[in-house]
TORPA-4810 file (N, C-alpha, C, O; in nm, 3 decimals):
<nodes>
NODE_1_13.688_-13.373_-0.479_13.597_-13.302_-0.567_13.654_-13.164_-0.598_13.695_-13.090_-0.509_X
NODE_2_13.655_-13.141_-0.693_13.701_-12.971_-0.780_13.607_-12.873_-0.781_13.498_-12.867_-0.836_X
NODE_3_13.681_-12.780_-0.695_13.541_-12.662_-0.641_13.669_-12.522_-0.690_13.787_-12.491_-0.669_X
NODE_4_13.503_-12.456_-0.795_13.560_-12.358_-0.853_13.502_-12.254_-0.710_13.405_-12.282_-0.640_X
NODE_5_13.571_-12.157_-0.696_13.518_-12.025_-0.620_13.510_-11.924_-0.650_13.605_-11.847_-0.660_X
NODE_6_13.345_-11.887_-0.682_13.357_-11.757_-0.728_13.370_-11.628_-0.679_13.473_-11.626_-0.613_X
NODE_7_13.335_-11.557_-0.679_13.310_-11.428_-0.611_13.322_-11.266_-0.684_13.416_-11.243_-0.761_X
NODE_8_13.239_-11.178_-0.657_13.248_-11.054_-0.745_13.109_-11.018_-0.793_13.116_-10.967_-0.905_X
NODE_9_12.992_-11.027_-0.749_12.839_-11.060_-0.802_12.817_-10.902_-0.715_12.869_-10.830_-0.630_X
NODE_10_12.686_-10.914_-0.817_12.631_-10.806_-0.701_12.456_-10.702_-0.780_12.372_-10.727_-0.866_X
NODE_11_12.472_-10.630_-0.720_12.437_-10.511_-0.812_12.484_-10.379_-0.803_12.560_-10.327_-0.720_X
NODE_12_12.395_-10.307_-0.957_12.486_-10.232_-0.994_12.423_-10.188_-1.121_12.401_-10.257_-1.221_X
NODE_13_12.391_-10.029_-1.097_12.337_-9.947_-1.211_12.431_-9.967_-1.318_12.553_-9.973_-1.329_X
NODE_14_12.281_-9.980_-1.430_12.336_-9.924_-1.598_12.420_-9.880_-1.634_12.406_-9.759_-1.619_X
NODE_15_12.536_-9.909_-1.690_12.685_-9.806_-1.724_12.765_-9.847_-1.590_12.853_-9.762_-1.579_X
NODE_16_12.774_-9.922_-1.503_12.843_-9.942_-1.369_12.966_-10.077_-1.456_12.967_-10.116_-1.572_X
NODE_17_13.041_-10.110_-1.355_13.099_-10.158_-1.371_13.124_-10.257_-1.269_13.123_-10.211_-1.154_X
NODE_18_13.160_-10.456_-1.288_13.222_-10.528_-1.170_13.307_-10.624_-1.229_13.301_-10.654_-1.349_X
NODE_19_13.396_-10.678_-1.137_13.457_-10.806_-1.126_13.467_-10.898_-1.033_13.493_-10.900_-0.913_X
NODE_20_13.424_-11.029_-1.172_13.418_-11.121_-1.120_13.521_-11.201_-1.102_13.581_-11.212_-1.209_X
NODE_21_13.591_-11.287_-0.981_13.660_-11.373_-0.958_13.612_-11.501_-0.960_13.497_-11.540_-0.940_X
NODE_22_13.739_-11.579_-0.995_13.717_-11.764_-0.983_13.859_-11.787_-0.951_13.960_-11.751_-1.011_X
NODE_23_13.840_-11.867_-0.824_13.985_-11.956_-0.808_13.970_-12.134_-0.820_13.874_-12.207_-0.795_X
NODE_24_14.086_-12.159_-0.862_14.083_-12.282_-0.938_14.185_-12.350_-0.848_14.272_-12.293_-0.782_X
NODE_25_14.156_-12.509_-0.857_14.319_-12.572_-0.767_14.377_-12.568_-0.852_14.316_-12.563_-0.959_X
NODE_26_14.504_-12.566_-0.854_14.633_-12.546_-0.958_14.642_-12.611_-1.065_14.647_-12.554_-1.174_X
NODE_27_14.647_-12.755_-1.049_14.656_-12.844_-1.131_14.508_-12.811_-1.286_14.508_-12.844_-1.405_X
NODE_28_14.432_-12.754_-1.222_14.344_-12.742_-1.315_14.340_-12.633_-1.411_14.303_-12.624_-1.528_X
NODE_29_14.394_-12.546_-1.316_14.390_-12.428_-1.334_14.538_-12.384_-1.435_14.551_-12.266_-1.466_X
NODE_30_14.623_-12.467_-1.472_14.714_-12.466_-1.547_14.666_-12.531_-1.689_14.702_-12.476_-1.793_X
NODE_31_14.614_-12.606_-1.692_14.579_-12.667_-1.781_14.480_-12.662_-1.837_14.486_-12.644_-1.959_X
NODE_32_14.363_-12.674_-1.778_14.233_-12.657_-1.854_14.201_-12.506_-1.917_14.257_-12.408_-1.869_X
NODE_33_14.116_-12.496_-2.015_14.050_-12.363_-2.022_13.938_-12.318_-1.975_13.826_-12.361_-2.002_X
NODE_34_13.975_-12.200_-1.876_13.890_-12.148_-1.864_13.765_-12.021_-1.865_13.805_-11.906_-1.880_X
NODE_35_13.630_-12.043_-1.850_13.552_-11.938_-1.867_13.444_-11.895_-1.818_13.386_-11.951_-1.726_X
NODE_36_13.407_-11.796_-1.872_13.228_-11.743_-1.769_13.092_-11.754_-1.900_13.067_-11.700_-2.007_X
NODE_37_13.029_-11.861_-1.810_12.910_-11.852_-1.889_12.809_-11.773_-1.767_12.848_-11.741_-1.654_X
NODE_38_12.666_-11.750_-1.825_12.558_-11.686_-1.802_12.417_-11.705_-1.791_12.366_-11.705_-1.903_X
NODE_39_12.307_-11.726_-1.668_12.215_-11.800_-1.704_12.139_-11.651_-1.660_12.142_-11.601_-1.548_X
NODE_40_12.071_-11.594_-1.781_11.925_-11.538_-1.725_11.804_-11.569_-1.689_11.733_-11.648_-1.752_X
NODE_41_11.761_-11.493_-1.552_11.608_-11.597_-1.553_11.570_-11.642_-1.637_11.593_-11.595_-1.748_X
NODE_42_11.498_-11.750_-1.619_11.416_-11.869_-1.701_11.480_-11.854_-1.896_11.404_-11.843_-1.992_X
NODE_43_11.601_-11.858_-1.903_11.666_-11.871_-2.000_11.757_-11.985_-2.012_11.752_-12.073_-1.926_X
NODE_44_11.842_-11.993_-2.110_11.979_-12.103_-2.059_12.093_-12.073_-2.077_12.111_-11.962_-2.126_X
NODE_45_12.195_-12.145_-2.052_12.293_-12.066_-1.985_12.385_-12.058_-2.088_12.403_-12.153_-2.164_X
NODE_46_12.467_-11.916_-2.102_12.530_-11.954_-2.236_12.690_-11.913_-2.231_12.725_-11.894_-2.115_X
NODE_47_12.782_-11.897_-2.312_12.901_-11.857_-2.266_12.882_-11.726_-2.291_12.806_-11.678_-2.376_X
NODE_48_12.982_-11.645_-2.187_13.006_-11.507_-2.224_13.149_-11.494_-2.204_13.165_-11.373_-2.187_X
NODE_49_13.255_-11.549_-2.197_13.428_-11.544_-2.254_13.484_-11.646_-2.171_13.482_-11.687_-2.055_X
NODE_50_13.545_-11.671_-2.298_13.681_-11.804_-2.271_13.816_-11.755_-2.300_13.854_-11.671_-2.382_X
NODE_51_13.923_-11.872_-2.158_14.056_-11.812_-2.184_14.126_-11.950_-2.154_14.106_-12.026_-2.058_X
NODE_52_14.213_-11.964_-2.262_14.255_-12.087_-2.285_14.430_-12.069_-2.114_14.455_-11.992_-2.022_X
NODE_53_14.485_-12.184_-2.169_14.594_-12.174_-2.056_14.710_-12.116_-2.127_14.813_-12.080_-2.069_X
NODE_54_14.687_-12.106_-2.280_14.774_-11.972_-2.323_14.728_-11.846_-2.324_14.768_-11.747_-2.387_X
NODE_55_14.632_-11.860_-2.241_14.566_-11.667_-2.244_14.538_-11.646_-2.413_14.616_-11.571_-2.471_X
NODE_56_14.465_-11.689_-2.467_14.424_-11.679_-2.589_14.250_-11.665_-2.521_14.199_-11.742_-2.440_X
NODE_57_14.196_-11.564_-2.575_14.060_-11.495_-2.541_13.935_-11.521_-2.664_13.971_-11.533_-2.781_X
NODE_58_13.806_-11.526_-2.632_13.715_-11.490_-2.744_13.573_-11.475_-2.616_13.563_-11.529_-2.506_X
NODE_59_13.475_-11.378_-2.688_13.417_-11.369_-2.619_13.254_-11.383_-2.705_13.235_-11.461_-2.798_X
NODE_60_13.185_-11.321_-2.668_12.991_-11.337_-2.705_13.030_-11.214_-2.751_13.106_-11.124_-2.715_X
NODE_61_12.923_-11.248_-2.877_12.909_-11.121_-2.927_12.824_-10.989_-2.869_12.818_-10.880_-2.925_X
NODE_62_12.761_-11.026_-2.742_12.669_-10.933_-2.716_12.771_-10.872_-2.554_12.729_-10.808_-2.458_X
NODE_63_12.900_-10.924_-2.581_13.005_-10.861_-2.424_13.120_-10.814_-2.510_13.208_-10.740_-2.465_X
NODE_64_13.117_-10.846_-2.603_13.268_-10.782_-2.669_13.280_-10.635_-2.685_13.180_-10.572_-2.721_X
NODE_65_13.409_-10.563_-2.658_13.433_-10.404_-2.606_13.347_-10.383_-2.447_13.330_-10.265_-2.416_X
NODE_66_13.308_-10.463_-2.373_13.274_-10.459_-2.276_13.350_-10.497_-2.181_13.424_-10.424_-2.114_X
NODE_67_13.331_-10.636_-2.170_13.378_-10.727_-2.065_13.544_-10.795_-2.168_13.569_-10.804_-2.288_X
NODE_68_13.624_-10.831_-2.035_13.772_-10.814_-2.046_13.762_-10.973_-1.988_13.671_-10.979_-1.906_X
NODE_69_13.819_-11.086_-2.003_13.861_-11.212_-1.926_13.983_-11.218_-1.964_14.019_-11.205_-2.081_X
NODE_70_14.085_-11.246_-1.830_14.221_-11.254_-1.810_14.211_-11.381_-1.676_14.114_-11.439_-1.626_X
NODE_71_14.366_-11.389_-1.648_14.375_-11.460_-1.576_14.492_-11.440_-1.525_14.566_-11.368_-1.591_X
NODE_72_14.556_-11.508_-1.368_14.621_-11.426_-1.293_14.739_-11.613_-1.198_14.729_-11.670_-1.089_X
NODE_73_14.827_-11.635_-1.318_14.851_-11.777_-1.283_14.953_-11.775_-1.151_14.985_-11.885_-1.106_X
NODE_74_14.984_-11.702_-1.113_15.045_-11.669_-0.971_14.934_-11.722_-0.899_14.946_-11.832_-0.845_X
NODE_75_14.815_-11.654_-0.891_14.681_-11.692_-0.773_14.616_-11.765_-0.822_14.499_-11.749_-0.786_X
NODE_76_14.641_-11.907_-0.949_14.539_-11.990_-1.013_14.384_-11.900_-0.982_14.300_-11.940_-0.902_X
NODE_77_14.374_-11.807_-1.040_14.243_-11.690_-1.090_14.231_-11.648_-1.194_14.318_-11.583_-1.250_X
NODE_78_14.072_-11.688_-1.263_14.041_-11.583_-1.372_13.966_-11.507_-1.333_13.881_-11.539_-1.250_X
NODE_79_13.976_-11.382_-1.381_13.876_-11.290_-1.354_13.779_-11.243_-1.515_13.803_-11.255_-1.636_X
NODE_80_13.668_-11.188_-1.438_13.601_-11.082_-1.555_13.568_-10.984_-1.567_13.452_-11.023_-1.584_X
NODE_81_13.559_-10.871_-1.576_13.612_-10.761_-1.604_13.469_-10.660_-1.688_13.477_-10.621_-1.804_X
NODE_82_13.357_-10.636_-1.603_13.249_-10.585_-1.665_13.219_-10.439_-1.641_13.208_-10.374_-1.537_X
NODE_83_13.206_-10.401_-1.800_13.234_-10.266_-1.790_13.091_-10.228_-1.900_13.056_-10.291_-2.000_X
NODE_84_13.025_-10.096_-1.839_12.926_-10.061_-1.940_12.809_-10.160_-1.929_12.761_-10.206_-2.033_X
NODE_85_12.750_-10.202_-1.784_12.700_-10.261_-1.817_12.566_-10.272_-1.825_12.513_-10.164_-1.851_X
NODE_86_12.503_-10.347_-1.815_12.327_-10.325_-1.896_12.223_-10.372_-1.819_12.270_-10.387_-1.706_X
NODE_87_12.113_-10.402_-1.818_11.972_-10.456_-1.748_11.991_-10.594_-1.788_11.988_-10.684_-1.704_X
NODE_88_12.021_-10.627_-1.970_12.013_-10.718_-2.019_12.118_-10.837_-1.967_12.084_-10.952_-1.995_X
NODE_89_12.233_-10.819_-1.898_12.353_-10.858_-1.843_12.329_-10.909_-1.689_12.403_-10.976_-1.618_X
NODE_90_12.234_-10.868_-1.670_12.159_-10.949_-1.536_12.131_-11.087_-1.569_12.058_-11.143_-1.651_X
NODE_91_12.227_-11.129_-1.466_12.201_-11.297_-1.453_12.307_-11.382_-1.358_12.405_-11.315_-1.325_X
NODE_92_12.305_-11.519_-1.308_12.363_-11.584_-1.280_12.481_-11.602_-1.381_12.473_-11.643_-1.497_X
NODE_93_12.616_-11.553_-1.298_12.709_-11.565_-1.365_12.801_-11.724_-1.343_12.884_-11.718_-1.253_X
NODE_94_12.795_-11.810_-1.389_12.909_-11.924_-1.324_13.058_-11.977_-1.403_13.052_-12.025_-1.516_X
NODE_95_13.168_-11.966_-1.342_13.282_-12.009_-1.417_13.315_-12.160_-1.404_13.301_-12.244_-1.314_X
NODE_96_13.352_-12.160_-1.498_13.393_-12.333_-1.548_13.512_-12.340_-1.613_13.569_-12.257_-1.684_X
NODE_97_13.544_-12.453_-1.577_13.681_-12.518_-1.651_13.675_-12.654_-1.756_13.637_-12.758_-1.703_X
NODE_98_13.697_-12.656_-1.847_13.720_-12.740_-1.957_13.829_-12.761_-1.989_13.919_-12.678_-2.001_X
NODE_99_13.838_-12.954_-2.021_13.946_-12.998_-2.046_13.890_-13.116_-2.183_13.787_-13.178_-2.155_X
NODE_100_13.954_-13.147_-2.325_13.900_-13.252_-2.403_13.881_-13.349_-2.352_13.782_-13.420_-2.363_X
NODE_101_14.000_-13.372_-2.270_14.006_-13.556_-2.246_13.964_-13.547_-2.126_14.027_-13.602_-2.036_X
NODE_102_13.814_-13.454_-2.091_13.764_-13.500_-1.949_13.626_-13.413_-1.984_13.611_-13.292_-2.004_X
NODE_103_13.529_-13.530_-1.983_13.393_-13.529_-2.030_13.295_-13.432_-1.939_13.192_-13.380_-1.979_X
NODE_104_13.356_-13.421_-1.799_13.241_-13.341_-1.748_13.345_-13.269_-1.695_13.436_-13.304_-1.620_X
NODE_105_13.314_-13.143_-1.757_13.336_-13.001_-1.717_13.337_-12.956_-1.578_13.248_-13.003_-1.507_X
NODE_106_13.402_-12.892_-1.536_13.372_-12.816_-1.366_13.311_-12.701_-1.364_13.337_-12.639_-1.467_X
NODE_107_13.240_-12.644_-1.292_13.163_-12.522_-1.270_13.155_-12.525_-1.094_13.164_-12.613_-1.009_X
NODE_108_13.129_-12.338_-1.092_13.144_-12.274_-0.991_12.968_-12.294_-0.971_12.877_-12.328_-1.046_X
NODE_109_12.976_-12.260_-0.851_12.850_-12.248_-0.782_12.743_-12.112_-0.818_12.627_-12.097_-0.780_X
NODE_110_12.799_-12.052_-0.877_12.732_-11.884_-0.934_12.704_-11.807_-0.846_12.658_-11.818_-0.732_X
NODE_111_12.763_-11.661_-0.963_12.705_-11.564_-0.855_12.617_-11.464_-0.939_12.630_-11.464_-1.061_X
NODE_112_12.516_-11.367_-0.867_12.423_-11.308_-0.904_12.510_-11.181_-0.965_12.609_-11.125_-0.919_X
NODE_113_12.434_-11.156_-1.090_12.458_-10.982_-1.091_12.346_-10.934_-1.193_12.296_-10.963_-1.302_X
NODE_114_12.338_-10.825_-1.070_12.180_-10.779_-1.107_12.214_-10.634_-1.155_12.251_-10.547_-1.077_X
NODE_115_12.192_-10.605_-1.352_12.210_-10.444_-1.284_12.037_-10.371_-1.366_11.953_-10.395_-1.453_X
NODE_116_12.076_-10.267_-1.251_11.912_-10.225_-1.284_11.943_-10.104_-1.145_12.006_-10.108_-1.039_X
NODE_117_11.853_-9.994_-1.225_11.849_-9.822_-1.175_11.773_-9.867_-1.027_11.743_-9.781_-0.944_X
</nodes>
């Protein structure tokens, strides 16, 4: 079974800044693309940036000039990179990996980030 690992959650005042980690097994982690989606309470979960296995980026319009997704293929890791951030940005963060020719997606177990004064 393919277990993403996250880590980097937390809280963290308005205008603060964190990063999030995901490690991937290799094989996946070369190939597939990957990214961080976002579930706010009783909302659903949506993407907030993707990074292909050429490091080609796009993000949500409501994280862009904010949040940064890179990736680190020495340590099969993407990270995310949250900067400036908001009340509204509170939520279960979880990373996933996508591949076409493989119907169900992988996802991390999530982590919290709560920011608020």
């Amino acid at each position: 079974q393919v277990q993403l690992v996250e880590s980097g959650g937390g809280l963290v005042q308005p205008g603060g800044s964190l990063r999030l980690s995901c490690g991937a097994p290799e094989n996946i982690f070369r190939t597939y693309r990957m990214g961080w989606y976002r579930q706010p309470p009783g909302k659903q979960r949506d993407v907030v940036a993707l990074i292909t296995s050429a490091s080609s980026t796009s993000y949500a319009d409501s994280v862009k000039g904010r949040f940064t997704i890179s990736r680190d293929n020495a340590k099969n890791t993407v990270y995310l990179q949250m900067n400036s951030l908001k009340p509204e940005d509170t939520a279960v963060y979880y990373c996933n990996a996508y591949h076409p020719y493989n119907p169900s997606p992988y996802w991390g177990q999530g982590t919290q980030v709560t920011v608020s004064s």
